[in-house]
C-alpha positions in Angstrom: -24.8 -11.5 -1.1 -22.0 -8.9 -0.9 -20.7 -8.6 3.0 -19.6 -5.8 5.1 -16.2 -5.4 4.9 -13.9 -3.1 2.9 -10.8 -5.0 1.6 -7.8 -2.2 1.0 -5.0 -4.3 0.3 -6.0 -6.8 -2.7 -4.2 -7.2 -5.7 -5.5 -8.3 -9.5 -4.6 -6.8 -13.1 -6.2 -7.6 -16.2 -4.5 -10.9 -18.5 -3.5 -7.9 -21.0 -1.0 -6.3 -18.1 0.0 -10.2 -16.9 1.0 -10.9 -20.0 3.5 -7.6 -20.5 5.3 -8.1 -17.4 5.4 -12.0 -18.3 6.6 -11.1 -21.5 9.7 -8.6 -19.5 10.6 -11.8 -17.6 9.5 -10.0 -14.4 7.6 -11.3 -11.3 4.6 -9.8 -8.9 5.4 -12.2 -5.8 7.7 -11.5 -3.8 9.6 -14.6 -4.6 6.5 -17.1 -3.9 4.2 -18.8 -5.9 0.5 -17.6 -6.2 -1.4 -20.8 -6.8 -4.6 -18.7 -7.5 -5.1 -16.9 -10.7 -7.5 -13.6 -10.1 -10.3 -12.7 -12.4 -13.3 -10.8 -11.8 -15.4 -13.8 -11.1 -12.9 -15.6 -8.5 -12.3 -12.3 -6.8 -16.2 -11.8 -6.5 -16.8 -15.9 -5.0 -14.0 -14.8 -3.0 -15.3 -12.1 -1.5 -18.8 -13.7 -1.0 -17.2 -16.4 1.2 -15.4 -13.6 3.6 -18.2 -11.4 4.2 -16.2 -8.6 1.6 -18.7 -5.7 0.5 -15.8 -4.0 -1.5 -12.2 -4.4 -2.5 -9.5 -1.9 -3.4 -7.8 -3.5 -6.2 -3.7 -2.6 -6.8 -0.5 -3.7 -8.2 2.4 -2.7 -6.2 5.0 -3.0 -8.7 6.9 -0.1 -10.1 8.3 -0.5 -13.6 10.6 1.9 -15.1 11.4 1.8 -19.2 14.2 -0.1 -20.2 17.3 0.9 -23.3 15.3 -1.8 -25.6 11.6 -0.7 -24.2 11.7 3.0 -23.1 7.8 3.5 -22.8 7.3 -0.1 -21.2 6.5 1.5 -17.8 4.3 3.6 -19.3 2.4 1.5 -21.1 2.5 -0.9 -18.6 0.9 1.5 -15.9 -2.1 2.5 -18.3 -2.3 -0.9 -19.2 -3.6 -1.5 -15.3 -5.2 1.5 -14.5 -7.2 2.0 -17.4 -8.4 -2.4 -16.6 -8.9 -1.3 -13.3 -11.6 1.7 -14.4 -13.0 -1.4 -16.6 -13.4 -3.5 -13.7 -14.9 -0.6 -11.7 -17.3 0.5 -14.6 -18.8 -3.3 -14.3 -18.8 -3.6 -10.7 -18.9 -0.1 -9.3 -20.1 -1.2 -5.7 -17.5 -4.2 -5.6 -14.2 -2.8 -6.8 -12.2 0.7 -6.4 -8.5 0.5 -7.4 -5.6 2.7 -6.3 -3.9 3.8 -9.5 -0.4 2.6 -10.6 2.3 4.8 -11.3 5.3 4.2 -14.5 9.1 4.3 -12.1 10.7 6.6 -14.8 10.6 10.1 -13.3 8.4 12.8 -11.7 6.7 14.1 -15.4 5.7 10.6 -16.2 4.3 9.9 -13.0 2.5 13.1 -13.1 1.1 12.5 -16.1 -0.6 8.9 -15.2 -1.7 10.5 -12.1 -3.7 13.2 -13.9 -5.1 10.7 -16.1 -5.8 7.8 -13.7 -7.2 10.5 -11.5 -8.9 12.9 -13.8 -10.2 10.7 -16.7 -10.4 6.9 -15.3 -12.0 8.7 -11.8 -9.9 5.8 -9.8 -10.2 5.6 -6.1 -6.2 6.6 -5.5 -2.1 5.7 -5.8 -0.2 3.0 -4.7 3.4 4.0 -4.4 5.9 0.8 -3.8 8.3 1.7 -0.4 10.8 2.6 -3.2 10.5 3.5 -7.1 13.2 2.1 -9.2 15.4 2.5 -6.1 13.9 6.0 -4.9 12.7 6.4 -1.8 9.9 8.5 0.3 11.8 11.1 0.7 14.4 11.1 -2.3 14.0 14.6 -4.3 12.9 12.8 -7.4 9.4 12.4 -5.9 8.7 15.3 -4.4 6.9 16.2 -7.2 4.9 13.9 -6.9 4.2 14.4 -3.4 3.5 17.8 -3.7 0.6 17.1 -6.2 -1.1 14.1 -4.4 -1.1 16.1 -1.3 -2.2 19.4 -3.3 -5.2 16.5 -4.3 -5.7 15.1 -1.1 -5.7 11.9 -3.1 -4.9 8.4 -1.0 -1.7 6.9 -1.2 -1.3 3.2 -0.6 2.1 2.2 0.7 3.4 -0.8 -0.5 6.6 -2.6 0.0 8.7 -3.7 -3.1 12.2 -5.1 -2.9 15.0 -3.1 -1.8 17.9 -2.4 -4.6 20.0 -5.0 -2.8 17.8 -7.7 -2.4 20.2 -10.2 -4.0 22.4 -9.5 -0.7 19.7 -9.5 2.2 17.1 -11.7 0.9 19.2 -14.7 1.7 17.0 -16.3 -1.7 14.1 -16.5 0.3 10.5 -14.5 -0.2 11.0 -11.3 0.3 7.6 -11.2 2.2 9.2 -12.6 5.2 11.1 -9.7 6.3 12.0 -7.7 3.8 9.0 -6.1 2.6 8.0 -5.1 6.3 11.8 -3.6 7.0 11.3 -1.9 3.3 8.1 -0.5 4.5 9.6 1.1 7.8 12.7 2.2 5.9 10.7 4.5 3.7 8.9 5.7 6.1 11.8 7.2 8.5 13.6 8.1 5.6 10.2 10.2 5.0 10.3 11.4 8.0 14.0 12.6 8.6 14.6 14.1 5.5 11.7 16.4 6.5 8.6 14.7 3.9 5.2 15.5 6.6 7.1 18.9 7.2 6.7 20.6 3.6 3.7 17.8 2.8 1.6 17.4 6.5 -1.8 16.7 4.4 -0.8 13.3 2.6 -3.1 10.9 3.5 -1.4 7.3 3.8 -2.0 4.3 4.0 0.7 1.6 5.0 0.5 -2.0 4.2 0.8 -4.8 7.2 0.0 -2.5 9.6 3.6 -0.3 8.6 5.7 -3.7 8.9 8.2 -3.1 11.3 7.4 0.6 11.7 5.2 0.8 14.8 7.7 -1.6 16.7 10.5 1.1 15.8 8.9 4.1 16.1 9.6 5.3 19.5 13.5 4.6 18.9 12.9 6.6 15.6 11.6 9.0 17.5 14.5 9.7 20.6 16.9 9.1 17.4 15.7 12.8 17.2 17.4 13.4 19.9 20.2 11.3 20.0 21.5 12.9 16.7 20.3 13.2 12.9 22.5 13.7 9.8 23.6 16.4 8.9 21.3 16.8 6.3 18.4 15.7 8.0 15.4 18.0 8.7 14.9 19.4 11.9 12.3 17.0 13.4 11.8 15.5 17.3 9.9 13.1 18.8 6.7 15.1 19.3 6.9 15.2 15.2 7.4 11.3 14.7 4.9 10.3 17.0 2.7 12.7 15.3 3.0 11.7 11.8 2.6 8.1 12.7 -0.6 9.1 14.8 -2.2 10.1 11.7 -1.0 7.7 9.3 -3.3 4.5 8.4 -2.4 1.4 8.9 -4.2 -2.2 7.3 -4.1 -5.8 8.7 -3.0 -8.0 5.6 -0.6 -10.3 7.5 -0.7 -8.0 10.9 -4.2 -9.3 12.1 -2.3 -10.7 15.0 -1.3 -9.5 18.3 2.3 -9.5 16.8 1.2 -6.6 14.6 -1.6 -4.4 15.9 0.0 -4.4 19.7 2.4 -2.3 18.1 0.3 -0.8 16.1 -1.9 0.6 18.4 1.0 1.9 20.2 1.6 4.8 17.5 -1.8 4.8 16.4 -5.8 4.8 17.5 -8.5 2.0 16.2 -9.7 4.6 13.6 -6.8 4.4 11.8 -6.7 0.8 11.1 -8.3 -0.7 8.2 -9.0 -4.0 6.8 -7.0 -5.7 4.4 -6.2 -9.3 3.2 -3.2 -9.4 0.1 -5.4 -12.1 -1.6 -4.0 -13.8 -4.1 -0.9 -12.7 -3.5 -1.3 -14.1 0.3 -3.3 -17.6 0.3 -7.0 -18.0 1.1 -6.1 -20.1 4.0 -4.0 -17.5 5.6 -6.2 -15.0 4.7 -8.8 -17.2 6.9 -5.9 -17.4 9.8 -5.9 -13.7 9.8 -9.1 -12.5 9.8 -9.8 -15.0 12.8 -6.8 -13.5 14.4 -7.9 -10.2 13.7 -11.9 -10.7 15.1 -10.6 -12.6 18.5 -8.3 -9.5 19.3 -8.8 -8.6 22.7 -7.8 -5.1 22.5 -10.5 -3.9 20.0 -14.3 -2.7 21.5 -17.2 -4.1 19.3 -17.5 -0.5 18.0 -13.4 -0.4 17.1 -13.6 -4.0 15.3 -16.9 -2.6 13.0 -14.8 0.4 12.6 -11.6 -1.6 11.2 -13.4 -4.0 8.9 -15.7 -1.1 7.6 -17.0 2.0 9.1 -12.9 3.9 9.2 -13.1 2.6 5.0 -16.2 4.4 4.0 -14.8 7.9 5.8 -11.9 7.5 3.1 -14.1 6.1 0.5 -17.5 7.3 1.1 -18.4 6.1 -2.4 -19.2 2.4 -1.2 -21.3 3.6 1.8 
């Protein structure tokens, strides 16, 4: 019988998209190797076995045309968001999806937006910590911002190597570190270069509870202070810890103290949501986190319900 909890962070695309980037030479993992495949039926066992009522399906990859493929990011983005609407036309209590976006420019991105939005009626956007090198904050998305925020549509944060991850990666899985620093790095770049100033509606939602964000955010904050660029916007402290008050945050990998101390030193229990990164994380970690996550001390009984369901449904009332 379908659980309780709503899953935000869970990834899965259709054998038709799997086999495109497969067929580009590329890779989903962040360096490791998923020893799960996903289909609808493993995903739905899955979920049976951790009390899961719903999951929001993504794939936080951004893929830009190439001089030999021009349109490959487009197709390729269609490709999964237009699975994803088949997946939640089958199993419309089970699945929502946050809709992928081609890395090519603002007017291609628009246009999948409208579509995945408009037409496939999916549940949101994931945007990767940096499109084809762009980051949260980098004039090339403002579009883009400007229209999800004029929608009030989610945005799922997620982290996706840096453009010199050949350099700091040190050959291992970028999961480690890299994709929690690329996370926070977004973020304050978002932040100083004015982003929650012209766009303070955006609704967010950051993966790993933010990475290393809520650790740095009161030293992003007096940074304010301490001196900006000289191009940066004219923000302070009251501003940072403002924005990251009202950001939300999910527990794949950050169901520990490690994580949500920090977390709930920027933030309230209403902004945390439950997530798990299955495959992409494996089932026995997933089970490692979750029990980190329901023995946390700091939560009430209330709070806990509230993270592994009841703060979901106020952003997706569909699956109440």
């Amino acid at each position: 019988m379908p659980g309780q909890r709503i899953d935000v962070h869970t990834h899965g695309v259709s054998d038709g998209a799997i086999a495109m980037i497969a067929g580009r030479g590329f890779r989903l993992t962040g360096g490791y190797k998923i020893s799960v495949r996903w289909t609808p039926d493993a995903a739905l066992a899955y979920m049976d076995r951790h009390d899961i009522a719903a999951q929001i399906m993504s794939m936080p990859v951004s893929f830009a045309g190439a001089d030999d493929d021009p349109g490959f990011g487009i197709r390729l983005a269609r490709t999964v968001n237009e699975g994803h609407a088949e997946l939640i036309a089958k199993y419309p209590d089970r699945f929502g999806a946050f809709a992928t976006l081609p890395a090519d420019g603002p007017d291609e991105a628009l246009a999948e937006i409208s579509h995945a939005l408009d037409e496939l009626g999916l549940d949101g956007v994931v945007l990767t910590s940096n499109m084809a090198g762009h980051y949260l904050g980098d004039p090339a998305l403002e579009p883009v911002l400007a229209e999800l925020e004029r929608r009030q549509a989610l945005i799922f944060v997620h982290p996706e190597d840096c453009p010199y991850i050949d350099v700091l990666g040190f050959g291992r899985p970028s999961s480690i570190v890299e994709f929690p620093f690329d996370t926070a790095r977004t973020v304050t770049n978002a932040l100083y270069t004015g982003v929650f100033q012209r766009y303070p509606n955006l609704r967010m939602i950051l993966a790993h509870c933010g990475g290393a964000l809520p650790t740095l955010g009161w030293r992003i904050g007096e940074h304010t202070v301490m001196g900006r660029g000289p191009e940066d916007a004219d923000i302070d402290p009251a501003h940072v810890a403002r924005v990251l008050r009202g950001l939300y945050y999910e527990t794949a990998l950050a169901g520990s103290r490690n994580s949500l101390l920090p977390t709930l030193e920027v933030t309230t229990p209403d902004h945390i949501l439950f997530g798990t990164d299955w495959p992409a994380a494996p089932e026995s970690t997933v089970i490692h986190n979750i029990h980190n996550l329901t023995s946390f001390e700091g939560f009430t009984e209330d709070e806990l319900r509230g993270v592994e369901r009841d703060n979901a449904l106020r952003l997706f009332p569909r699956f109440a």
